[in-house]
N, C-alpha and C positions, 0 to 999 in steps of 0.2 A: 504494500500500500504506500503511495508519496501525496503531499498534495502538492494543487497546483494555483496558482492565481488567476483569476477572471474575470474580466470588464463586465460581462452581462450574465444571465440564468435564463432569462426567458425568451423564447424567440419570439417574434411580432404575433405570432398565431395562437402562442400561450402553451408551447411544449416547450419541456426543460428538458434535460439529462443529469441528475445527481452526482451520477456515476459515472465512468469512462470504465471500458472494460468488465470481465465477469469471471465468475469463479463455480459458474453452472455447469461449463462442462459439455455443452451439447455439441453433436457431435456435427451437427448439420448447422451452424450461426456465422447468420450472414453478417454479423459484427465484425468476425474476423478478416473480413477483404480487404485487400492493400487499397482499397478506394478510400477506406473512411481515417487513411493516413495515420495509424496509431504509432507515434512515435517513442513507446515504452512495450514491455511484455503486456499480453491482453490478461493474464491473470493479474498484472500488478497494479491494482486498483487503483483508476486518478480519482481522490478525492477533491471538490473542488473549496479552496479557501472559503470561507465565510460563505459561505452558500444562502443560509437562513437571512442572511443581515442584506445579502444581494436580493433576495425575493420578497423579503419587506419593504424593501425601497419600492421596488420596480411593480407590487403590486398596487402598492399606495400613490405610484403614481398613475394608474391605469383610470382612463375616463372613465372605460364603461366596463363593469364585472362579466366575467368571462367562462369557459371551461380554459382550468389548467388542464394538459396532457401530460403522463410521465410515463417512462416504461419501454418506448417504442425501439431504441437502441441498446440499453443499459437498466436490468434490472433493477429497479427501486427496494428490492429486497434480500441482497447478495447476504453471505452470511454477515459480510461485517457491520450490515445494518443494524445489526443484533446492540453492539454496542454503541456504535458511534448516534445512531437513532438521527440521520440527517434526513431520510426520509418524513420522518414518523413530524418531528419540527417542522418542516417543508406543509405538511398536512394542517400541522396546530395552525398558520400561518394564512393557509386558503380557508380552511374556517371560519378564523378570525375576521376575516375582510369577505366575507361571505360569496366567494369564488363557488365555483364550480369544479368537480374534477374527473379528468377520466384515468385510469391510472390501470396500466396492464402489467402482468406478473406471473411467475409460474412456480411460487414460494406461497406456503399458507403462513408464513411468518406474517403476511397483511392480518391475520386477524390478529394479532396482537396489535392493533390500532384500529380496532375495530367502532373503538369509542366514537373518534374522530370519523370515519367515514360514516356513521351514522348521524352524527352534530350535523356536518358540509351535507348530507343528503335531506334535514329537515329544512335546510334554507333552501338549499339550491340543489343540485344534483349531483350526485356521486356513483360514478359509472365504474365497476369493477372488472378488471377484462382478462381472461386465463390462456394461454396456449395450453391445446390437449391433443397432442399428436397420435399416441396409441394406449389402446385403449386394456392392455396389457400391462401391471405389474413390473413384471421381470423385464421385456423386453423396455419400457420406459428408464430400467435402470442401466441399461445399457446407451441407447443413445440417448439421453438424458440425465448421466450420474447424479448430478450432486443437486439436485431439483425434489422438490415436493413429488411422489409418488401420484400419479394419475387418479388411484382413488382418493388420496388426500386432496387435488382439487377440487374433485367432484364432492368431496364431502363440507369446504368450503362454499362448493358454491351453494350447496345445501342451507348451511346455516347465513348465510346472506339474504337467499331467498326468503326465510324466515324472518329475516330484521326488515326486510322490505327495498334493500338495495338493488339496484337493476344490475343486471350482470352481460357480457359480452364474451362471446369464445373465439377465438380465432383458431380456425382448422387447417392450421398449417405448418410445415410442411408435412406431408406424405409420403413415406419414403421408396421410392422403387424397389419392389422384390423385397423390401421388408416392413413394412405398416400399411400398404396400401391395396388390402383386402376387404372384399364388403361385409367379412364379417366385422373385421377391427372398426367401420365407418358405422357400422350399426351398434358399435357398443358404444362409441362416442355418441353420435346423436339421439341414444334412449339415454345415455346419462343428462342430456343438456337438454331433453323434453322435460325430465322426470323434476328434474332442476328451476325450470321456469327458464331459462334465459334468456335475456330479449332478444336476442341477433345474434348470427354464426356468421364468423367473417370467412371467404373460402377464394385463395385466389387463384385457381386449379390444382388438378391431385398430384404433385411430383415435388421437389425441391429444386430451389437454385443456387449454382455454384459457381463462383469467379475467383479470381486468385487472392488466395490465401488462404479463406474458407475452403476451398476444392482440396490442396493439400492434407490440410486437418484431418476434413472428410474423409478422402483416401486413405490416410492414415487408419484412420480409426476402422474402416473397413477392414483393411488387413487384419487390425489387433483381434475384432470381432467375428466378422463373412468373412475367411477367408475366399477367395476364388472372385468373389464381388466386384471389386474395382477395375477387374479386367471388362467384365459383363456393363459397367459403366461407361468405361474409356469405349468400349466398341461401339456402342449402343447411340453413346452422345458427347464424345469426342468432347470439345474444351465449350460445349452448346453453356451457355449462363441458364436458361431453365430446361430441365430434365423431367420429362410429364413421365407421368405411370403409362404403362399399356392400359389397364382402365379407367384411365380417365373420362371416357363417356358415358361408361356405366358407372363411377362413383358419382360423376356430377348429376347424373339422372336419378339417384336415389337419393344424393343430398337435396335434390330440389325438389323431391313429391314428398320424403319426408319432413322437412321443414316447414314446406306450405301445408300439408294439412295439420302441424300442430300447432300453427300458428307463429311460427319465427320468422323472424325479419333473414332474410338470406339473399339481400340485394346490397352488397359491397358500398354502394353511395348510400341508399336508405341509411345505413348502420353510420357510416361515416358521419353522415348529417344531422343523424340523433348526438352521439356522440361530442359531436360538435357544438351544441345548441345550450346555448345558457338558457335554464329554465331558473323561475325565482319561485319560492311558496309560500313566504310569511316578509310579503314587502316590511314591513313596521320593524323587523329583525335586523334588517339591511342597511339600517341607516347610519353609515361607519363615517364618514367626514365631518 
């Protein structure tokens, strides 16, 4: 872990990054590409200086209350959130100033600030969002090490459900020749019927790879599938996205089962929701 110094936290659009880097482990993250220029090891977590004191500013200066985003690059829940709690502060903060937030994850460590995202959901909205790639245990622990076990999010999003927090899945990636079975897609979306979720984000059945991340990957195939990465390289050569062979047939059963349970499974709808400052107790809001 280092820190690092920084002019700003928020982008114009209201997403942040906490973190820089991750210590989750998966084996398919497209964090690691030489595009997003990391100029440290990816497990060597940048924390950024004064974080909390840069987002108090910059929220107090904001005209109009917003949805914050976190999560989209760098887990807002890595283990060392455990103690440092720059997350958890970050949250007291959007509360405070009666923000909005969407915040995605694939650690149940979030329900230990379970407080806080219930406060930020009675004013405005708090949007809870899980990656759930397979729908297996064991196999989750493999490309997925050092992450919340697939029934622990689902058991998450359980008790969220419960408190009344709206919840979002992103069903991605899929992995060729290893998670992208209709059985494994129907165990995922009976958990996130069963769950209530508002929207499954899906942005077709395969994964993408580009350099740095490809490496990893392959790597980690050899340690795991053997014989694998050769069936990749032949298949789709240095391609940036790598579809399943069913991909028609997953997409055709993600989208009669969704539709008839009633979930949002149109990528802009979710995004839009997501997006959307909603208020519920104007009289609460009145922070200047």
């Amino acid at each position: 872990m280092h820190y690092k110094q920084y002019k700003h936290i928020l982008s114009p659009s209201g997403g942040m990054n906490l973190y820089r880097g991750c210590t989750h482990g998966c084996i398919y993250c497209d964090s690691r590409s030489r595009c997003y220029q990391f100029d440290h090891d990816f497990e060597d977590i940048e924390v950024k200086t004064g974080s909390a004191e840069m987002l108090e500013t910059e929220l107090r200066r904001k005209r109009k209350r917003c949805m914050i985003g976190t999560g989209a690059m760098c887990d807002p829940y890595l283990h060392l959130e455990e103690t440092l709690l720059v997350t958890r502060r970050s949250l007291e903060l959007i509360e405070k100033y009666g923000f909005g937030l969407a915040i995605q994850t694939k650690s149940t460590r979030i329900l230990r600030d379970l407080d806080l995202l219930e406060a930020i959901n009675e004013k405005a909205k708090c949007v809870v969002q899980f990656t759930l790639t397979t729908f297996d245990d064991e196999l989750c622990g493999i490309v997925e090490p050092n992450v919340s076990r697939t029934s622990e999010r689902i058991a998450a999003l359980e008790i969220l459900k419960k408190r009344g927090i709206p919840t979002v899945v992103w069903l991605t990636p899929l992995l060729p020749w290893i998670t992208d079975s209709v059985e494994n897609l129907n165990g995922i979306l009976d958990a996130c019927i069963e769950t209530g979720v508002k929207g499954i984000l899906n942005f077709g059945f395969g994964v993408t790879l580009r350099e740095g991340d490809r490496e990893y990957f392959y790597s980690k195939l050899d340690a795991h599938f053997p014989g694998l990465k050769r069936r990749y390289i032949s298949t789709f050569g240095n391609s940036y996205q790598c579809m399943s062979d069913n991909n028609a047939l997953l997409h055709r059963v993600f989208l009669e089962k969704t539709a008839r349970s009633g979930i949002l499974n149109s990528n802009d709808e979710i995004f839009a929701y997501l997006h959307k400052f909603e208020t519920k107790n104007a009289e609460q809001l009145t922070m200047f």
